[in-house]
DOTIDREN-697132 format. One record per residue (C-alpha): x, y, z; residue in one letter. Coordinates in steps of 0.05 Angstrom, whole numbers, padded with zeros to 5 digits, m for minus. Each point is the difference from the previous one (the first is absolute). Layout:
# DOTIDREN-697132
@xx = X | yy = Y | zz = Z | code = A
...
***
This chain:
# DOTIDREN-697132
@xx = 03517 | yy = m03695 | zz = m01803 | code = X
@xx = m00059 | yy = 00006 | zz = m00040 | code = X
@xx = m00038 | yy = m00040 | zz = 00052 | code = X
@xx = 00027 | yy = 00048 | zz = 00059 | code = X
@xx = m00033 | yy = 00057 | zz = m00033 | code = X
@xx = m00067 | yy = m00031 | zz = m00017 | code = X
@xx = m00008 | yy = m00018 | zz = 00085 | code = X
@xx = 00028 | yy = 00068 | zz = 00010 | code = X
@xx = m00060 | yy = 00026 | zz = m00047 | code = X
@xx = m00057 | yy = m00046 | zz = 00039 | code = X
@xx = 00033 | yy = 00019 | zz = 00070 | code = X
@xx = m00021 | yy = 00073 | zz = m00009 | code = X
@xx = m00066 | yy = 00041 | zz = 00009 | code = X
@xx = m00054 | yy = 00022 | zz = m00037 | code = X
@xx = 00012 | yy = 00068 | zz = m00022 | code = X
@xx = m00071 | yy = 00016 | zz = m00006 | code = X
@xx = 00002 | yy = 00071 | zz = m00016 | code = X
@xx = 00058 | yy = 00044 | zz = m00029 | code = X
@xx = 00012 | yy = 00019 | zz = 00074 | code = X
@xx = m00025 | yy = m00047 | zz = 00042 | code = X
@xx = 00030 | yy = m00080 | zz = 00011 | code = X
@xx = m00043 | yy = m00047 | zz = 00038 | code = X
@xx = 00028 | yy = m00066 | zz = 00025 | code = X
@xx = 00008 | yy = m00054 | zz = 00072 | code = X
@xx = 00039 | yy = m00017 | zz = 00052 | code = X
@xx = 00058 | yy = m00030 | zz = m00044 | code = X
@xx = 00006 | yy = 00050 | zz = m00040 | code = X
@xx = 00007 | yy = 00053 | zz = 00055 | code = X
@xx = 00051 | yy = m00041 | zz = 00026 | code = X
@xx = 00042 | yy = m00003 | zz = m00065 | code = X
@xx = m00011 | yy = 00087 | zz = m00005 | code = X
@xx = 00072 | yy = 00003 | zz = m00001 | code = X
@xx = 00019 | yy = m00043 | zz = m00057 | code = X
@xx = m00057 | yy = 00038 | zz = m00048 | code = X
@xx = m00029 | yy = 00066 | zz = 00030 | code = X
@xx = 00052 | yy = 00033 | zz = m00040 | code = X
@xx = m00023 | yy = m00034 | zz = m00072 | code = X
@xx = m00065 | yy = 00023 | zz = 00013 | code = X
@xx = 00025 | yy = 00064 | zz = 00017 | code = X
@xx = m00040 | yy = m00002 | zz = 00078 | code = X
@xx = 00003 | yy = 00064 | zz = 00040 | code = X
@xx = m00055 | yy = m00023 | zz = 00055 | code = X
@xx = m00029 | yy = m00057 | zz = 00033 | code = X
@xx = m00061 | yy = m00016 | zz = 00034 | code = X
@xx = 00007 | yy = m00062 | zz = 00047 | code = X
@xx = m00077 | yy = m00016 | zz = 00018 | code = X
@xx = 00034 | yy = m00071 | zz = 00036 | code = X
@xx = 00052 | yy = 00041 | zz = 00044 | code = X
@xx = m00017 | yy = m00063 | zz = 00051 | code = X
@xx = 00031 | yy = m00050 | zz = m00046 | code = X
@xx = 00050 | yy = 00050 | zz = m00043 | code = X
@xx = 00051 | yy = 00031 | zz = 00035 | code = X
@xx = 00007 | yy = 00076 | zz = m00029 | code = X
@xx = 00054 | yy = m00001 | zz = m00052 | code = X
@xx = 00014 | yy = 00080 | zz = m00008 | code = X
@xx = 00068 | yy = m00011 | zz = m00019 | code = X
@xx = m00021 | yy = m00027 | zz = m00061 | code = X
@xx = m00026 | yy = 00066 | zz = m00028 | code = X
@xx = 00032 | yy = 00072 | zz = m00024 | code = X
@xx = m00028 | yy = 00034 | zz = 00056 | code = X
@xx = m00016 | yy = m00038 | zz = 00053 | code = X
@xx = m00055 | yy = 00045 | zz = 00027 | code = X
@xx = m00038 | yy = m00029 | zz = m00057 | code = X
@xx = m00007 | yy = m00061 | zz = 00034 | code = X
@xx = m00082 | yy = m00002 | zz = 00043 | code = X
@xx = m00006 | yy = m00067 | zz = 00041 | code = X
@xx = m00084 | yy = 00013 | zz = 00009 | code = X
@xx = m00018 | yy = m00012 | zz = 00073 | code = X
@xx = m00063 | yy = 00006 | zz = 00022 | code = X
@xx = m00016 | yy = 00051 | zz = 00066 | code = X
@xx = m00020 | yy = m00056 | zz = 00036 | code = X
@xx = 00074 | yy = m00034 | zz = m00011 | code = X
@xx = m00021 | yy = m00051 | zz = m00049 | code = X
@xx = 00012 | yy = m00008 | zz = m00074 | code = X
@xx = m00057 | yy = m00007 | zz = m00043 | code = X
@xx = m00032 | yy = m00077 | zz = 00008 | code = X
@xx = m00043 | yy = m00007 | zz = m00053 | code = X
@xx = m00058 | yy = m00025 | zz = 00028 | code = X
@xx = m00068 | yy = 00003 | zz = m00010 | code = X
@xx = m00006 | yy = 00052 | zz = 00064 | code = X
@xx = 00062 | yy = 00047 | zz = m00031 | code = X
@xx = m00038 | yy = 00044 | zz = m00049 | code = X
@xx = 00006 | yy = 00055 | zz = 00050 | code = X
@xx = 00071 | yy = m00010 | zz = 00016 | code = X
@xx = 00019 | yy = 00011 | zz = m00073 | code = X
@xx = m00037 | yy = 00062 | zz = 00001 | code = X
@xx = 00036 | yy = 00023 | zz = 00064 | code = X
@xx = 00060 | yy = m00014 | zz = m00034 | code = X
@xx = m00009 | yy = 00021 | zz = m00078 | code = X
@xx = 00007 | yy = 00075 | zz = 00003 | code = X
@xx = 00061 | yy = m00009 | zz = 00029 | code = X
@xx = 00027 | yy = m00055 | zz = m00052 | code = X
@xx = m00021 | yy = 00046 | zz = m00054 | code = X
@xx = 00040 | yy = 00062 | zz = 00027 | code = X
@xx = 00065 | yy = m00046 | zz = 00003 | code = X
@xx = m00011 | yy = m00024 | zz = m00072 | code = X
@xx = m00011 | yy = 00072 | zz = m00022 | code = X
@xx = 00058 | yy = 00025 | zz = 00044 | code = X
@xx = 00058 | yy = m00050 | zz = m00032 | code = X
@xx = m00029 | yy = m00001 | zz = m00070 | code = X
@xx = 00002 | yy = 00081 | zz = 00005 | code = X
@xx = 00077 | yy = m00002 | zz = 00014 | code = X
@xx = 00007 | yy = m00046 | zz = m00047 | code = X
@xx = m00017 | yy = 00032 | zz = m00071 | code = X
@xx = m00004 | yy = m00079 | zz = m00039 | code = X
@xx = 00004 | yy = m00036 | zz = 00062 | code = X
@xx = m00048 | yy = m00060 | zz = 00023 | code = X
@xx = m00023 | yy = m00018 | zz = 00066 | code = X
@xx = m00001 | yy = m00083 | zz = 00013 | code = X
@xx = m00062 | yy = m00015 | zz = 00048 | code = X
@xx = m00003 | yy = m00068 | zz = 00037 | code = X
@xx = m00037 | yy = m00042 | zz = 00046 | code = X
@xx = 00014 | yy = m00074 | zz = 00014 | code = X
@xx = m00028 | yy = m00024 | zz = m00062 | code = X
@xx = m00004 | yy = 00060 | zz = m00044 | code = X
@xx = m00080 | yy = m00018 | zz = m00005 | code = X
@xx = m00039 | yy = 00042 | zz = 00050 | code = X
@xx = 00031 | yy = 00053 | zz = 00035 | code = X
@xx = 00054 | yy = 00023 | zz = m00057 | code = X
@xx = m00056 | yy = 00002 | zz = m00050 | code = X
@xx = m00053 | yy = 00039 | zz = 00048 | code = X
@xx = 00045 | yy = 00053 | zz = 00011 | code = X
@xx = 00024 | yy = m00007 | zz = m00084 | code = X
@xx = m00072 | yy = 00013 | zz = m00009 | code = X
@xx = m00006 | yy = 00059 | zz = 00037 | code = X
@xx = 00055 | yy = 00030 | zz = m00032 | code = X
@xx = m00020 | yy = m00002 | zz = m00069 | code = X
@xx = m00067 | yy = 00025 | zz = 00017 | code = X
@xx = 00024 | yy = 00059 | zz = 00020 | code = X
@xx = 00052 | yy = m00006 | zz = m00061 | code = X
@xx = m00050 | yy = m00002 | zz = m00055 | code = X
@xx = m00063 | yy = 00047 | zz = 00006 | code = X
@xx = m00062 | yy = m00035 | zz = m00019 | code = X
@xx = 00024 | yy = m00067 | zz = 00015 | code = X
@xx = m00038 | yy = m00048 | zz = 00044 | code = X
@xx = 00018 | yy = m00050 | zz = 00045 | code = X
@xx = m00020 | yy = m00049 | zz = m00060 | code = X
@xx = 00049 | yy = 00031 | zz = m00045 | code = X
@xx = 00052 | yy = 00004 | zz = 00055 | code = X
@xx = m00007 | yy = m00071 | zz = 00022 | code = X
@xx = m00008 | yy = m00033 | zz = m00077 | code = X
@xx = 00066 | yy = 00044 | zz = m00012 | code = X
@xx = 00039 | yy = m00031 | zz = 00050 | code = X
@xx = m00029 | yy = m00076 | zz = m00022 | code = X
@xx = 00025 | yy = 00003 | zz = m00066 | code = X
@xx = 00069 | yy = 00009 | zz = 00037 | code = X
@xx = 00000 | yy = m00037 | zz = 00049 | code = X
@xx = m00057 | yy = m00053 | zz = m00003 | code = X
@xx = 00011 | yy = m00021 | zz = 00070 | code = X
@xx = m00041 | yy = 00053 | zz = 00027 | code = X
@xx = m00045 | yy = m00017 | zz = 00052 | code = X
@xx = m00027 | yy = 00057 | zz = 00041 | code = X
@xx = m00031 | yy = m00008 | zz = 00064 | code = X
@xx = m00073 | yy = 00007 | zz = m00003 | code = X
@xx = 00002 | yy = 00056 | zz = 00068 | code = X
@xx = 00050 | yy = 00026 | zz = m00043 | code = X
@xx = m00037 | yy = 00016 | zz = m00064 | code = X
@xx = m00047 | yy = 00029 | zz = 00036 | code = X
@xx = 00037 | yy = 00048 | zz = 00036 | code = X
@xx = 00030 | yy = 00012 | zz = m00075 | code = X
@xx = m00073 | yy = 00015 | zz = m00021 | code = X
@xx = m00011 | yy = 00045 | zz = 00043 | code = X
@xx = 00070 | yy = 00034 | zz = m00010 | code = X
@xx = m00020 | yy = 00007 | zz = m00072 | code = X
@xx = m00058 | yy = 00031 | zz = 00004 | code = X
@xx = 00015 | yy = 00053 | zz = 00049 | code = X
@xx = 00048 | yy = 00015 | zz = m00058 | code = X
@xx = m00066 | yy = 00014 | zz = m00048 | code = X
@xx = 00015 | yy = m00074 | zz = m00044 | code = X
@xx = m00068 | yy = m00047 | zz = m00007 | code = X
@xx = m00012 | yy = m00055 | zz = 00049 | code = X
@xx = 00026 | yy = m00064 | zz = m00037 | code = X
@xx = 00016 | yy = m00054 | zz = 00052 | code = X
@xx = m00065 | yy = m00047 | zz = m00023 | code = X
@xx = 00041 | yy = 00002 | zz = m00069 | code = X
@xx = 00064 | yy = m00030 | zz = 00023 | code = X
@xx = m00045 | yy = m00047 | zz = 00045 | code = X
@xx = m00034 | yy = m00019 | zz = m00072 | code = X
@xx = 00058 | yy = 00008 | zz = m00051 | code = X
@xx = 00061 | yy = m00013 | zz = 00033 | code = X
@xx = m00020 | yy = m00039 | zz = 00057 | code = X
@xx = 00064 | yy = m00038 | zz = 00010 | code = X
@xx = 00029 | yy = 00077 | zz = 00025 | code = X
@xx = m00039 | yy = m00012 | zz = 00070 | code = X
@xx = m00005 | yy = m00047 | zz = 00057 | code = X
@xx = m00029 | yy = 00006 | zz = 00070 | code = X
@xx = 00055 | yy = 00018 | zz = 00041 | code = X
@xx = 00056 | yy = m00049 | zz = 00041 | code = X
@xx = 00030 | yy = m00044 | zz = m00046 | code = X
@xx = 00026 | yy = 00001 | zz = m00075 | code = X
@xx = m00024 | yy = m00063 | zz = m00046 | code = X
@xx = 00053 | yy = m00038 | zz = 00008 | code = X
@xx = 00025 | yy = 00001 | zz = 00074 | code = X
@xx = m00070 | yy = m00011 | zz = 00025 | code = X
@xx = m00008 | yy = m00060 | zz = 00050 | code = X
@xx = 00067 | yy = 00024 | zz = 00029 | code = X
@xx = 00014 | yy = 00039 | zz = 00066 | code = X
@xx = 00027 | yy = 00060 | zz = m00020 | code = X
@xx = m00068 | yy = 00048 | zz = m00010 | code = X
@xx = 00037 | yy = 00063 | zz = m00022 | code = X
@xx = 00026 | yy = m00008 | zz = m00059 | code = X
@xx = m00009 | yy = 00043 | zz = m00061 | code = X
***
């Protein structure tokens, strides 16, 4: 049994933050057997094309945000979706807010496809607005020591930049590009699934 518990321990997310879990598509798809362990009261599908909406899986299942775009798309993560996200981020960071606010000690589990992109663009966003005098730097190398399979979106970070500093932090996307360049690619396809012919991954 010892073995069951050590796959049980890889299957889950990254818990990121004290309330915030970041993960993919197979995790979302497991919430049920471990949204309770990690004590989830929200979710943020970003891949509501590929994840069906699994409300039942939470306390309250108005908790539960599958993030459509106006123009009835998800998010793609392309190289062209920088303005999407920033069509679609206020009202990500309202639902966060909203569930972890009825949920004194609760966490919110955000998801893409791949956990990579999307889930950690809008993970960003919430911890700059989390921890005054952060920048997106500090956000971004926060979540890469927890999950180092972060890969934002190049349109992405930069509608991140600009997100922070409307919020008064320094401009500090040429670091990451310099420091932690692994953190960005151009938008379309993660490392590994490149060459293939599914282009909206994350």
């Amino acid at each position: 049994h010892g073995g069951d518990a050590a796959a049980k321990r890889r299957a889950l997310p990254n818990v990121i933050h004290e309330r915030l879990v970041v993960g993919h598509q197979g995790h979302a798809l497991r919430l049920h057997e471990w949204a309770a362990d990690l004590c989830v009261a929200g979710v943020l599908n970003l891949a509501p094309n590929k994840v069906a909406p699994a409300p039942e899986a939470l306390p309250d299942s108005a908790h539960y945000t599958a993030v459509w775009h106006p123009d009835g798309g998800p998010l793609w993560d392309t190289a062209a979706d920088g303005a999407r996200l920033r069509d679609v981020l206020p009202g990500a960071l309202r639902a966060i807010d909203r569930a972890l606010a009825a949920a004194p000690g609760g966490r919110v589990f955000v998801h893409c496809q791949q956990g990579r992109s999307r889930a950690v663009a809008v993970a960003s966003a919430a911890l700059l607005t989390w921890n005054a005098g952060w920048s997106l730097y500090d956000a971004v190398a926060f979540i890469a020591a927890r999950r180092p399979e972060a890969e934002l979106n190049t349109a992405y970070a930069s509608v991140l930049e600009e997100f922070a500093v409307q919020l008064g932090r320094p401009a500090s996307l040429g670091r990451i590009a310099q420091d932690l360049p692994r953190q960005l690619r151009g938008g379309g396809v993660a490392r590994e699934v490149q060459g293939r012919d599914e282009h909206h991954f994350v």
